[in-house]
C-alpha positions in Angstrom: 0.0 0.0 0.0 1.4 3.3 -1.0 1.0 6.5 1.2 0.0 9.6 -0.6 3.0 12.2 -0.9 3.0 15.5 0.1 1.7 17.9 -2.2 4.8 21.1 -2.3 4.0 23.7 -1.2 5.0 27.3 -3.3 7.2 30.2 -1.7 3.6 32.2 -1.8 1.4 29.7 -0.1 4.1 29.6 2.9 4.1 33.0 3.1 0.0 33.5 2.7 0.1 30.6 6.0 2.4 32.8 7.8 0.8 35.9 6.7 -2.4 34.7 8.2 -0.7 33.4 11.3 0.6 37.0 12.0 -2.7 38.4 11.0 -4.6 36.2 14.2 -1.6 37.3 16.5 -2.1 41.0 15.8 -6.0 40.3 16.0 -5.0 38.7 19.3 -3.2 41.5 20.9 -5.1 44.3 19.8 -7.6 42.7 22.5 -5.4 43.3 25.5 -4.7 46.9 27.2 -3.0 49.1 24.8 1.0 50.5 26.2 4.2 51.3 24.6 5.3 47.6 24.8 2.4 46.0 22.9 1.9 49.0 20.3 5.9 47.9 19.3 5.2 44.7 19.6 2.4 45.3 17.0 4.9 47.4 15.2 7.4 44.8 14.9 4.8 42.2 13.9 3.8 44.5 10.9 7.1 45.0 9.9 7.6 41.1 9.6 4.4 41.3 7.5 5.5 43.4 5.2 8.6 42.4 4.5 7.1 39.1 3.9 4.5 40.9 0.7 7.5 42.6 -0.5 9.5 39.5 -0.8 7.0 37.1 -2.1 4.3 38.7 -3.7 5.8 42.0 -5.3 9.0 39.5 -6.5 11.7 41.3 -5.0 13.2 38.3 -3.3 15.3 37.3 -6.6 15.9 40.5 -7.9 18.7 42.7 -7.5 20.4 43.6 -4.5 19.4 47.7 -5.0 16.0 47.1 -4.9 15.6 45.1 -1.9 17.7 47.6 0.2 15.6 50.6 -1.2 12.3 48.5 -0.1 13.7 47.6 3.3 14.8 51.4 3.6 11.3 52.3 2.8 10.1 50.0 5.6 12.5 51.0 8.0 11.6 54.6 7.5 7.7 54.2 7.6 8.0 52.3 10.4 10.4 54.2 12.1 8.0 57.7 11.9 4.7 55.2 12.4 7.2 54.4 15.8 7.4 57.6 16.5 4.2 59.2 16.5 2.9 56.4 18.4 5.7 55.7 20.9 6.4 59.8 21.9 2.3 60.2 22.6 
């Protein structure tokens, strides 16, 4: 008797899984008392998000080295100024 194989699974579909998996923790934490700690927290969470939609889905992981530096500069920066309008109030 033969077992079924795995069916592979695509660079996307990984990514869509973990995408939804940091969706449900963000859901998850925007339920307890907001503070300083759990708005970065948040942050950092949306950062890993978006890193993960520039990589995969926009197709910058296999492209030159220029652009991914002037996406993850982007990110850094937004996030950075979203940081500090939240974090100084």
């Amino acid at each position: 008797m033969k077992l079924p194989q795995a069916i592979p699974l695509k660079p996307c579909t990984v990514s869509w899984f973990a995408l939804l998996g940091l969706t449900t923790i963000t859901y998850e934490l925007s339920a307890r008392a907001p503070g300083q700690a759990l708005m970065a927290l948040v942050l950092g969470v949306m950062l890993v998000k978006a890193h993960l939609i520039v990589s995969d889905f926009m197709g910058l992981r296999h492209t030159r080295l220029l652009w991914r530096i002037v996406m993850a500069a982007y990110l850094a920066v937004v996030g950075g100024i979203i940081a500090f309008t939240c974090l100084t109030a």
